[in-house]
C-alpha positions as CSV (number, residue, x, y, z in Angstrom):
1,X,0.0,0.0,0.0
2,X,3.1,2.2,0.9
3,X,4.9,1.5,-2.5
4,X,3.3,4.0,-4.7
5,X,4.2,6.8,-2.6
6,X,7.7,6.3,-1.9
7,X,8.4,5.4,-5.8
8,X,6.9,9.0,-6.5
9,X,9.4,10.6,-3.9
10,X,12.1,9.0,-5.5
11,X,11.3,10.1,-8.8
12,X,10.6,14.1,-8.2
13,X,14.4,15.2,-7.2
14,X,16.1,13.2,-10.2
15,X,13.2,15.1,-13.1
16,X,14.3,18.0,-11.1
17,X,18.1,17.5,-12.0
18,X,17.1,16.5,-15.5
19,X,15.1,19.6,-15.7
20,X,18.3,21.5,-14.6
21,X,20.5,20.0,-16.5
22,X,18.5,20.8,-19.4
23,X,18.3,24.0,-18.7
24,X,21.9,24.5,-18.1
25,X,22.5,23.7,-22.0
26,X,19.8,25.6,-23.3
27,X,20.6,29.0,-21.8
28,X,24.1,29.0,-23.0
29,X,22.8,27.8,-26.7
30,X,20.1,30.8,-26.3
31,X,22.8,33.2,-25.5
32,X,25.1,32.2,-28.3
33,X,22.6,32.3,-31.0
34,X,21.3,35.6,-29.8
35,X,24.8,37.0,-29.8
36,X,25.3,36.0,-33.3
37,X,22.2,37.8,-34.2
38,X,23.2,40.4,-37.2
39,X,22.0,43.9,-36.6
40,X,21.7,46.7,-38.4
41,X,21.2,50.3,-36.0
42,X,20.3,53.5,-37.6
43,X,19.9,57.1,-36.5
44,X,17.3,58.9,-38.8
45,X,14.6,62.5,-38.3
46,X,11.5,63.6,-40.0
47,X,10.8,67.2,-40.3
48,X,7.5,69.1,-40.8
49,X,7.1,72.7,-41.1
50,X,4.1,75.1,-40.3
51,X,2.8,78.2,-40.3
52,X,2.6,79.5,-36.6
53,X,-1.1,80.6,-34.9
54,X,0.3,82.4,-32.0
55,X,2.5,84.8,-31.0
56,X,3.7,85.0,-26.8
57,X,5.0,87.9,-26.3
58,X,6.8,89.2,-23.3
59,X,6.2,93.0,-22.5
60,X,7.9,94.9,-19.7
61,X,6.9,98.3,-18.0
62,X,9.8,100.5,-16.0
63,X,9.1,103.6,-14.2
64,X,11.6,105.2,-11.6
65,X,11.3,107.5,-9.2
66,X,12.9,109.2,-6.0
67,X,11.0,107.0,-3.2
68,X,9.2,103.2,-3.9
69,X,6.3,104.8,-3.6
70,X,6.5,107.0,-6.3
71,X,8.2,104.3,-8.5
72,X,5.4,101.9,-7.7
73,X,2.5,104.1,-8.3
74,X,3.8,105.5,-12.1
75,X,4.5,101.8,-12.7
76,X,0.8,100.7,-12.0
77,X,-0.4,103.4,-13.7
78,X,1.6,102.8,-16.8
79,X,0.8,98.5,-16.5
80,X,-3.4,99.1,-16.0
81,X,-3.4,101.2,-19.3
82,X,-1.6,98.6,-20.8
83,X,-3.6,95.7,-19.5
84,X,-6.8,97.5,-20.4
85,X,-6.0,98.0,-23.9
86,X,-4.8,94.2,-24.5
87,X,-8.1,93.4,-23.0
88,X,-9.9,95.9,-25.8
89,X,-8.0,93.9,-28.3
90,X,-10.1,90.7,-27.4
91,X,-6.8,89.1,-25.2
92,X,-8.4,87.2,-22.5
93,X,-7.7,87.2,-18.6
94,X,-6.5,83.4,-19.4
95,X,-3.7,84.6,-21.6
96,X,-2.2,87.7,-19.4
97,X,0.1,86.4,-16.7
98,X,2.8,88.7,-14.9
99,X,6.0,87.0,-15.7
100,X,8.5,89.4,-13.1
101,X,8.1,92.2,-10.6
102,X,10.9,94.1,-9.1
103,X,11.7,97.0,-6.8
104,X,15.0,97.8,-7.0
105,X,17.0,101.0,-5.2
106,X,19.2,102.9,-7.9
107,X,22.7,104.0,-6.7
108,X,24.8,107.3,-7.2
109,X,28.1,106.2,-8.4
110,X,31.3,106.9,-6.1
111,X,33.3,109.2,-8.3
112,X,36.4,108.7,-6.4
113,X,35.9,105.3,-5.1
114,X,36.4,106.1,-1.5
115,X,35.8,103.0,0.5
116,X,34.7,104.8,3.7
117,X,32.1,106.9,2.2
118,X,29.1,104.3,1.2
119,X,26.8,104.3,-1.8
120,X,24.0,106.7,-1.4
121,X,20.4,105.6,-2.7
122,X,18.9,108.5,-5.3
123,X,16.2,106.7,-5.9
124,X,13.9,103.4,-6.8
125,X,13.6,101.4,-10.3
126,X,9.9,99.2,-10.7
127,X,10.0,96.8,-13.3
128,X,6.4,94.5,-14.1
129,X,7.2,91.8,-16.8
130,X,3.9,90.3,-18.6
131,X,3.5,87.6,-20.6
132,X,0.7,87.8,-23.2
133,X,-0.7,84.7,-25.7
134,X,-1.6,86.3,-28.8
135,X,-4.2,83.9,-30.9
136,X,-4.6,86.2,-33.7
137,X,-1.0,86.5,-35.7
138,X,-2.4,89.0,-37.5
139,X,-3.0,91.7,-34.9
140,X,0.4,91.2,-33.2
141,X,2.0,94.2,-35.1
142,X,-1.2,96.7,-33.8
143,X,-1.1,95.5,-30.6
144,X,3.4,96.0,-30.2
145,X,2.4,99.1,-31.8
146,X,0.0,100.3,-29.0
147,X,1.4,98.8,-25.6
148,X,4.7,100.7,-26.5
149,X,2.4,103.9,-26.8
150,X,0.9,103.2,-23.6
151,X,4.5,102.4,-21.5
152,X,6.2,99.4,-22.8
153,X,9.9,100.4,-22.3
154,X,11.6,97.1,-21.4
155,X,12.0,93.1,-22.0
156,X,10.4,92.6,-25.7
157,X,10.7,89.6,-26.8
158,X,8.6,87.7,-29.0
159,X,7.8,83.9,-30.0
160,X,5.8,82.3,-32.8
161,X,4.7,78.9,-32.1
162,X,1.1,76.9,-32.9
163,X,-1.7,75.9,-30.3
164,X,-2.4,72.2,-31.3
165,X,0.7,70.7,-33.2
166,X,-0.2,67.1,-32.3
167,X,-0.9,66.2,-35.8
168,X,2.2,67.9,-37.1
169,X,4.8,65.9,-34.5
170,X,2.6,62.5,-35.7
171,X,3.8,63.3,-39.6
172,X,7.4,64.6,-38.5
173,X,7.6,61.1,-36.6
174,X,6.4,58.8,-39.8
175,X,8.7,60.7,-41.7
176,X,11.7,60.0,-39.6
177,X,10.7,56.3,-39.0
178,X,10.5,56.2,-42.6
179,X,13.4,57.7,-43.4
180,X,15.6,55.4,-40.8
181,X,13.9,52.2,-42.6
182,X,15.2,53.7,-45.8
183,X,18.6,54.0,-44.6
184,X,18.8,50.7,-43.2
185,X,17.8,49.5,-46.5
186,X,20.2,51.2,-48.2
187,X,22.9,49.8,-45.6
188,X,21.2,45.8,-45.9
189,X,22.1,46.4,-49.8
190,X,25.3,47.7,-49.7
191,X,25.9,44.4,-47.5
192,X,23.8,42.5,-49.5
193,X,22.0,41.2,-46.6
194,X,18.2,41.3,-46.2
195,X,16.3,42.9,-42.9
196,X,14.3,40.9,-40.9
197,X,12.4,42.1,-37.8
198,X,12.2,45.5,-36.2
199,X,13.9,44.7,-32.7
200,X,13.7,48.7,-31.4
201,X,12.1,51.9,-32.5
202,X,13.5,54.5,-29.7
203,X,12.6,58.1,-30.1
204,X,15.9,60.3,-29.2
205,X,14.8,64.0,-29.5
206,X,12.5,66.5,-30.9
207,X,8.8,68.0,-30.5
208,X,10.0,71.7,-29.9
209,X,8.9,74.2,-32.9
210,X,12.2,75.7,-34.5
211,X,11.7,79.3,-36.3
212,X,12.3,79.3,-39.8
213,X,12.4,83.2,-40.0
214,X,11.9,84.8,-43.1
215,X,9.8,82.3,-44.4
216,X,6.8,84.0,-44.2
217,X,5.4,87.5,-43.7
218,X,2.3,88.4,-42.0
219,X,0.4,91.5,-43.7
220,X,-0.9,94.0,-41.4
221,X,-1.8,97.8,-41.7
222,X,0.8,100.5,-43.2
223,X,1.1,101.8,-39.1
224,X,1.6,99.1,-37.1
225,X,5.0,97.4,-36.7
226,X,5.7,94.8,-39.2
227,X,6.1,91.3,-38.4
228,X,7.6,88.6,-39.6
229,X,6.2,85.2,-38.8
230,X,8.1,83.1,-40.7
231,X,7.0,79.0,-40.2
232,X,8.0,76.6,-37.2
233,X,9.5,73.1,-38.3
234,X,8.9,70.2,-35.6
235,X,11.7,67.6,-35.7
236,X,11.7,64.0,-34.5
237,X,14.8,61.9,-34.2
238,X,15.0,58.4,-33.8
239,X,16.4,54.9,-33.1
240,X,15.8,51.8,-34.9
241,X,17.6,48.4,-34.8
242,X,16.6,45.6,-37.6
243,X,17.9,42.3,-37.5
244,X,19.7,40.6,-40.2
245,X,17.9,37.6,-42.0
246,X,20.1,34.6,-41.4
């Protein structure tokens, strides 16, 4: 009655070492083969360009005066008459955001550099930076044109880029996937070997617009300042290995 069971004992630890030992050739065979595997790596991008749909802008009002006070008050001033006319231009609360503020104490310079006698303060220097989204390119030029009429007197600086360029990055990434299988094709030839399987596809940069200045020019009116928009290309690198048909 006991026989069955003590035969099955005695059978489970030597499949275990034939399972092992097994194992311990196959793992080595697997690692050979797949070090022999041929490969063929290549570095390609895709480019698309566009014409950009919005224009950030960065704007900067500076007013001095003898006290803070002073300083602080011209510099509102100067700011709410800008802010007020961006807002009759149809630029929304969502797209106005104050970038820097600053109160700074300016210094009369030591003529005769004399260590003992300290720098004296003649008065106080208030800078407000703002950011503004622009969705219409076309009234960028009116709109420079008035804030500097109302104030602006410091930090311009401008950028053209596009709201939604999801479809845009989807094409620049085709092309570059299509351009590395070309590549490696052109490589498999040369070696006359043929590709087999995709083993990797790793994206290695890209995505950020890249002015292309020049390119295009935005009309406006005769007075406003002229702008050129130019297009923004979106680049996407990437990383493919193919394996070699054995």
């Amino acid at each position: 009655m006991h026989l069955l069971p003590t035969l099955s004992h005695r059978l489970i630890p030597s499949f275990t070492a034939t399972a092992l030992l097994l194992g311990s050739f196959l793992i080595p065979a697997y690692a050979e083969n797949h070090a022999k595997l041929g490969i063929i790596e290549v570095q390609a991008s895709g480019k698309t360009a566009i014409a950009p749909d919005m224009a950030i802008i960065s704007l900067g009002v500076e007013r001095e005066a003898k006290t803070a006070r002073e300083a602080l008050d011209k510099n509102t001033t100067a700011m709410q008459s800008v802010l007020n006319s961006l807002k009759t231009e149809g630029i929304a609360d969502k797209d106005l955001q104050t970038s820097r503020f600053n109160i700074s104490p300016r210094y009369a310079r030591n003529k005769n550099n004399q260590q003992n006698n300290p720098p004296k303060i003649i008065g106080y220097i208030v800078s407000n930076n703002l950011t503004v989204r622009i969705r219409d390119i076309a009234s960028v030029g009116t709109i420079l044109d008035k804030v500097v009429t109302l104030g602006v007197n410091s930090n311009g600086n401008i950028q053209f880029t596009n709201q939604n360029h999801k479809a845009t990055i989807q094409e620049a990434r085709q092309k570059a996937v299509a351009n590395a299988r070309e590549k490696a094709n052109t490589l498999a030839k040369a070696a006359d070997v043929t590709l087999g399987r995709i083993l990797s596809i790793r994206e290695t940069s890209g995505g950020q617009p890249r002015p292309r200045a020049l390119a295009r020019t935005a009309q406006f009116d005769g007075a406003s300042v002229p702008i050129a928009s130019g297009e923004n290309t979106y680049q996407i690198s990437v990383s493919v290995s193919w394996e070699i048909k054995q």
